[in-house]
C-alpha positions in Angstrom: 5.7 20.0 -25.5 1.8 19.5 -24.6 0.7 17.6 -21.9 4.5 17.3 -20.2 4.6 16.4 -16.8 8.0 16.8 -16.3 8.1 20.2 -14.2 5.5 18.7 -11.8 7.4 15.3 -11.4 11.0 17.2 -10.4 9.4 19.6 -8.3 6.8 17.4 -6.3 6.6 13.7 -6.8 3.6 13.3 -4.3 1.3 16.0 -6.1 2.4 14.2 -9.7 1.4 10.6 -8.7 -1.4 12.6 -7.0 -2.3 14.0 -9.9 -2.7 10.4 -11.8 -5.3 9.3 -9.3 -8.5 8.8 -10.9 -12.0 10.3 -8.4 -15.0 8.0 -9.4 -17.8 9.4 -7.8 -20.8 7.9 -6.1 -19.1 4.6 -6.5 -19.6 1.6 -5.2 -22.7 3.1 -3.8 -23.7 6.7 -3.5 -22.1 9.1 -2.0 -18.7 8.0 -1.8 -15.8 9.2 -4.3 -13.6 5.9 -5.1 -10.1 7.1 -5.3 -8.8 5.0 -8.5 -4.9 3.9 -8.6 -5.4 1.7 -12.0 -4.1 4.8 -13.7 -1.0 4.5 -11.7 -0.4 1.4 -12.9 -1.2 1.7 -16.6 1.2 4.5 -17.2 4.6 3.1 -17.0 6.4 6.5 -16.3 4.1 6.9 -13.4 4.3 3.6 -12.1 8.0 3.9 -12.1 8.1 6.8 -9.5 5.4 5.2 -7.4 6.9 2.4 -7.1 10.4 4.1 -6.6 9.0 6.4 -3.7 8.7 3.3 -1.6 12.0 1.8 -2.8 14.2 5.1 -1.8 12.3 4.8 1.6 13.3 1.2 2.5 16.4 1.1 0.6 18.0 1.8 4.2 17.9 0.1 6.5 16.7 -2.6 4.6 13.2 -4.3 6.0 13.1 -8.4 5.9 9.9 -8.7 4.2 7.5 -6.7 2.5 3.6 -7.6 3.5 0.7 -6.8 1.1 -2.7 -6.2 1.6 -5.4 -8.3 -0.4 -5.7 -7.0 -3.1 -4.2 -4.0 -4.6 -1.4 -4.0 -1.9 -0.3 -7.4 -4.1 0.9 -4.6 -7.0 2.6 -2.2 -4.9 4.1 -4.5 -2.3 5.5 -7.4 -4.6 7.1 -5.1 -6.9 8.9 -3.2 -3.7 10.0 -6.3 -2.1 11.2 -7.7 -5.6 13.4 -4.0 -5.9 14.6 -4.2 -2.7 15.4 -7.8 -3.1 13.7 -9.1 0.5 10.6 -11.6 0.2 7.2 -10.7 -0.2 4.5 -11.6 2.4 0.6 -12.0 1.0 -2.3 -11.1 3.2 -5.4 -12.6 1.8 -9.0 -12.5 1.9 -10.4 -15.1 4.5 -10.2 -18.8 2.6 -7.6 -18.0 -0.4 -4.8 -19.4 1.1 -3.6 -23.4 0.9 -1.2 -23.9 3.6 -1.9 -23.7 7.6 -3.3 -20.1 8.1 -3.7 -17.1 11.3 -6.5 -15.7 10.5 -7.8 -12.0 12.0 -11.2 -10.9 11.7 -12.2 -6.7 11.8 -14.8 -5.1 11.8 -15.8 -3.1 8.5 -18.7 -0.2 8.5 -21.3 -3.0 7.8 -20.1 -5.8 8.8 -16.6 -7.6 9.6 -14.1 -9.3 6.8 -11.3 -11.9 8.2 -7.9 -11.6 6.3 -5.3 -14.7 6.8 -1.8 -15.6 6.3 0.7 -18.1 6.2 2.0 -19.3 9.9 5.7 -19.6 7.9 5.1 -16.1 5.9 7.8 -14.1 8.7 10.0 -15.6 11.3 10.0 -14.0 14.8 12.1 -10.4 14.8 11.7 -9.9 11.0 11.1 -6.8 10.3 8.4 -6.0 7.8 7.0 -3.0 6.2 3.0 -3.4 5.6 1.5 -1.6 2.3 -1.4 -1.1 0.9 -3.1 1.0 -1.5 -4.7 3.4 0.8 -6.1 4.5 4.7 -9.9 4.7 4.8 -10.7 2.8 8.2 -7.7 1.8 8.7 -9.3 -2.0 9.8 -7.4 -3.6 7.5 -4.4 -2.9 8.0 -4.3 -3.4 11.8 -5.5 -6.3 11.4 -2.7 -7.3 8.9 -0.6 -6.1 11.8 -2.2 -8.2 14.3 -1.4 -11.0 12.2 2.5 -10.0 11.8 2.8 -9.7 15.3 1.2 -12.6 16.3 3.9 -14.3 14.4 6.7 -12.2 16.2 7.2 -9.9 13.1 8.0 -6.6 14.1 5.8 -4.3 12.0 8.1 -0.9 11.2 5.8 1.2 9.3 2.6 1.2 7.6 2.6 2.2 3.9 0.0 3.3 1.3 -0.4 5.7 -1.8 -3.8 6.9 -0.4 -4.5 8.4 2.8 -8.1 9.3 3.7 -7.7 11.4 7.0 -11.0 12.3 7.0 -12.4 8.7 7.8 -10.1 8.7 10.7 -7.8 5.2 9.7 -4.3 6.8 9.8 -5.0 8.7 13.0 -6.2 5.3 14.9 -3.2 3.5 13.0 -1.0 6.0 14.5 -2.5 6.4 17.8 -2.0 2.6 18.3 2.1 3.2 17.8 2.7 2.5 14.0 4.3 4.8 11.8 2.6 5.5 8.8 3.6 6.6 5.5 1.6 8.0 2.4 2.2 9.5 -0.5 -0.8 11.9 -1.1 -3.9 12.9 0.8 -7.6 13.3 -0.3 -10.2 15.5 1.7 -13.8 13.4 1.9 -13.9 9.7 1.2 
């Protein structure tokens, strides 16, 4: 049947969700190729075996939260967590968040960004798996774990659908002691 995806899904799951990932070049400025997971999300199929990557991961032993990443960690983490049936832990964007907040602020290539969370989000000695979309810098998502840790969360693993080696993120995430997991790889940024 045309266009059936089926071979590629039973033989290699990464390179079929990789394979769903849109390249938008020169975007948001010039000279930088935006790796798109919105069609990830819009096909269910695909969606489903995304999502289920991470599920079969953590299924065992079981992690006490899942933490996502403002904004697109949001999708992948809160359907996770809701799988695995554990709670799900937001990390926002500097001022979206109503209760008492710890905030961490990093430094971006121009620039810094401050993400925060709530101080009741984990409990000390939960263990929590972080996701996010993807590894460029890998800024944000230290600083996520700065903020877990502060709370007395024990970060397990960093997760994302998108690593970007060549920026140098996943190396410094790993070099700092966190285990990192990513589905699929993309040469350049």
């Amino acid at each position: 049947m045309p266009g059936d995806d089926t071979p590629l899904l039973l033989q290699d799951p990464g390179a079929y969700i990789k394979a769903h990932i849109r390249t938008v070049p020169d975007w948001p400025e010039p000279g930088v190729m935006f790796r798109d997971i919105t069609p990830l999300l819009s096909n269910p199929r695909v969606f489903r075996v995304l999502i289920d990557q991470f599920v079969h991961r953590y299924f065992s032993p079981r992690p006490d939260a899942v933490a996502g990443l403002d904004a697109r960690g949001f999708i992948i983490g809160s359907v996770v967590a809701y799988e695995l049936g554990i709670g799900f832990v937001p990390i926002r964007k500097k001022g979206k968040l109503p209760f008492t907040t710890v905030e961490e602020t990093y430094e971006l290539e121009y620039g810094s960004a401050t993400v925060e969370m709530h101080t009741d989000a984990v409990k000390r000695g939960d263990r929590v798996v972080l996701i996010d979309d993807l590894v460029a810098t890998g800024g944000t998502m230290m600083a996520g774990r700065r903020l877990l840790e502060r709370l007395g969360a024990e970060v397990i693993e960093g997760a994302a659908i998108v690593d970007l080696p060549e920026l140098g993120g996943s190396r410094k995430l790993r070099d700092s002691g966190l285990a990192l997991f990513t589905l699929v790889d993309f040469a350049g940024h």
